[in-house]
N, C-alpha and C positions, 0 to 999 in steps of 0.2 A: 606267383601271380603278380606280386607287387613289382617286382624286376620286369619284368614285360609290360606291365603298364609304365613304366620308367623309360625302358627303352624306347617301346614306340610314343611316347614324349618326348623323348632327345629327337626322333626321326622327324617330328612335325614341326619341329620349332628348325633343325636344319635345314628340313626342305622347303621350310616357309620364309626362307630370308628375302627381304624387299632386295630388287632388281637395282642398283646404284646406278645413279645418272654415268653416261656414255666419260670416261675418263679419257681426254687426247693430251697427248704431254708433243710439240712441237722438238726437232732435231737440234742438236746445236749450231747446224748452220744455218737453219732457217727454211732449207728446200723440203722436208718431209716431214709429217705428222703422223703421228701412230693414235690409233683410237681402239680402244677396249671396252669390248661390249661381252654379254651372256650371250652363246648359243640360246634361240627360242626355238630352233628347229627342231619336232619330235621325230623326225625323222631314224638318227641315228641316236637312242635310250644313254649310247655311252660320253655321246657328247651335249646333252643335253646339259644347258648352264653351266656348261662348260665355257670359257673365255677364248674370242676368237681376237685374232692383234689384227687389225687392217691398216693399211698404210696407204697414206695420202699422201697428193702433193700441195703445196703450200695452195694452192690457187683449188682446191677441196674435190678433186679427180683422185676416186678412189682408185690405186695399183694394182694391190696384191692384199690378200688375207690368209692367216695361218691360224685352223685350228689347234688348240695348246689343249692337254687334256686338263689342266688348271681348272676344278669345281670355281665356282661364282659363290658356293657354302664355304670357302674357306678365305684364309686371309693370303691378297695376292695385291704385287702392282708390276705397274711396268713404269720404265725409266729407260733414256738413251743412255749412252756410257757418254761421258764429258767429251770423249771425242771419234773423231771416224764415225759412221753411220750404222753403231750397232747396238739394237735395242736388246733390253733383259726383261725379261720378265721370273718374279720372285713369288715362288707359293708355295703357301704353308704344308701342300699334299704332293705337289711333283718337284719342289726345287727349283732349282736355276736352269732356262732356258734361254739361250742366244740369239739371236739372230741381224745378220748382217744384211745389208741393201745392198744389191745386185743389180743392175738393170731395171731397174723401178720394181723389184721383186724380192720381200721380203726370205732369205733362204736360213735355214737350222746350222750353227756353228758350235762347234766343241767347246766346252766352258774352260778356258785357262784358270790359270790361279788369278791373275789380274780380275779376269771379268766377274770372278766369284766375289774375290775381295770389292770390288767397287760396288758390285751389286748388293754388298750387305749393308755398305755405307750410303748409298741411293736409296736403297729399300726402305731399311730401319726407319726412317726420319717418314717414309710414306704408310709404313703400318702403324705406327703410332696414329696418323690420321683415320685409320680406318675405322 
């Protein structure tokens, strides 16, 4: 009985984590913005708080959005790569996630070794903030 009261205490204090202000980190050229926010939509139960990456253009005309299955309960961030217009996002439950600009349209790219490796050196330094 005591594990069960324990467990559903892990469950309440996970699910009850406060929402973090809207995190936008600008491109390194300056043309595009990515902003990351929690899914509020109950719509779909599996993306729920889940982190959606929307991309903007410098002048604040939203592009493109890509739901990431990345929980908002766990620890995650996003960073461009230092160059070309390819953003990563880093989380503690799915990994490393790629995405390259297309036509003002955020699209999903296979993680090389580079982008892994950069991605831990970008990260690291932003979960420590978390």
């Amino acid at each position: 009985m005591k594990r069960i009261a324990i467990v559903g205490l892990m469950v309440l204090i996970g699910c009850g984590r406060m929402m973090n202000p809207t995190e936008r980190v600008s491109s390194p050229s300056g043309t595009f913005v990515v902003a990351a926010i929690p899914n509020e939509s109950k719509a779909d139960p599996g993306k729920y708080r889940c982190i959606r990456i929307i991309l903007e253009h410098r002048n604040g005309n939203s592009l493109s959005a890509v739901q990431t299955g990345a929980s908002d309960g766990q620890k995650w961030a996003v960073e461009w790569m230092p160059t070309g217009e390819v953003v990563v996002l880093q989380s503690s439950d799915i990994g490393t996630q790629a995405f390259i600009v297309q036509s003002n349209a955020l699209v999903q790219i296979p993680i090389m070794a580079e982008i892994e490796a950069q991605a831990k050196k970008l990260i690291d330094a932003n979960m420590e903030n978390r």
